[in-house]
C-alpha positions as CSV (number, residue, x, y, z in Angstrom):
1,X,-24.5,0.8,26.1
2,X,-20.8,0.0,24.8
3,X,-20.8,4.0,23.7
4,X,-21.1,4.6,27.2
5,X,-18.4,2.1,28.7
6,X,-16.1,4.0,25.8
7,X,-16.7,7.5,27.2
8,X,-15.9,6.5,30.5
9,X,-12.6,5.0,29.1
10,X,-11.8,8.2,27.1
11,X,-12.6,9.8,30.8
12,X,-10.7,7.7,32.9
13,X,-7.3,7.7,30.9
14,X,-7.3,11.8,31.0
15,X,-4.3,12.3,33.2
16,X,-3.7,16.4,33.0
17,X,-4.7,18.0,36.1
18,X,-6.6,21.2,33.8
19,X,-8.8,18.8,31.2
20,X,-9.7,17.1,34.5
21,X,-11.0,20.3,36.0
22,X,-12.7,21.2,33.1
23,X,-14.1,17.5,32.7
24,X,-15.2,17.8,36.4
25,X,-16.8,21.3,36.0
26,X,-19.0,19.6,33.0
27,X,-20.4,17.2,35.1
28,X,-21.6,19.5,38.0
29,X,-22.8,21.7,35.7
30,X,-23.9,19.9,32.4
31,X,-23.2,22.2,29.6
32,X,-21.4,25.7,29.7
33,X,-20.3,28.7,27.8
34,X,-16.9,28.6,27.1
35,X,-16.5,31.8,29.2
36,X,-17.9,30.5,32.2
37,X,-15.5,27.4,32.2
38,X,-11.9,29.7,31.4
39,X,-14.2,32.2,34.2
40,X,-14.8,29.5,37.0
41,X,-11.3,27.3,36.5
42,X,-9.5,30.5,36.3
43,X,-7.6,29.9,33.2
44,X,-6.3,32.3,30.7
45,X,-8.1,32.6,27.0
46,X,-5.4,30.0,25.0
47,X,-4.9,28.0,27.9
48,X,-8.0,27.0,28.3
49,X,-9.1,27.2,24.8
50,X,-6.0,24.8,24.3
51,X,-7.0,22.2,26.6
52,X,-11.0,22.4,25.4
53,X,-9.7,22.0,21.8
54,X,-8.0,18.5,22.8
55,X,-10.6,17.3,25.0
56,X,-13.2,17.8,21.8
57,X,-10.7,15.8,19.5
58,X,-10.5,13.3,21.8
59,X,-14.6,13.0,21.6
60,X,-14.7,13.6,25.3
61,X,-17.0,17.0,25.1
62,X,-18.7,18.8,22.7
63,X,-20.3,21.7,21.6
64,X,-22.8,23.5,20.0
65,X,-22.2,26.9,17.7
66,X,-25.4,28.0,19.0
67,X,-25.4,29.1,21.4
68,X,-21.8,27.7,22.3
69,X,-22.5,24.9,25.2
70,X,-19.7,22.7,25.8
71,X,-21.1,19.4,27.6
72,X,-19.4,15.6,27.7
73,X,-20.2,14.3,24.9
C-alpha cells in the first residue's frame, strides 16, 4: 500500500507539460509501444525518447524489452 501512495507522489510532483502527456496517455491506455506514444503526443524521436528516459529513472513507468511496453510502473 505505501508503494502505491509513493507512485502517486513521484506522479503528482511531475511538473513538465510533455512527461505529463505521456503520463496521461499511459493511464488511458495502460501500456504502449514507444512508437505509438512519440505517434499519438506528436513528438519527435529524441524528444520524446528524452522525456521517457527521465520518467523511467524517476521509477514513474517502465518497460519491457519484449515486446517494448511502456506502462506506469
Amino acid at each position: 500500500m505505501f508503494g502505491l501512495f509513493k507512485k502517486r507522489d513521484k506522479i503528482t510532483t511531475v511538473k513538465d507539460p510533455t512527461k505529463r502527456a505521456i503520463i496521461d496517455f499511459l493511464k488511458e491506455n495502460d501500456h504502449s509501444t514507444y512508437g505509438e506514444i512519440i505517434k499519438n503526443l506528436s513528438l519527435s524521436s529524441s524528444n520524446g525518447l528524452r522525456h521517457i528516459n527521465e520518467l523511467k529513472e524517476k521509477g514513474i513507468i517502465s518497460n519491457k524489452i519484449m515486446p517494448p511496453f511502456y506502462k506506469l510502473a
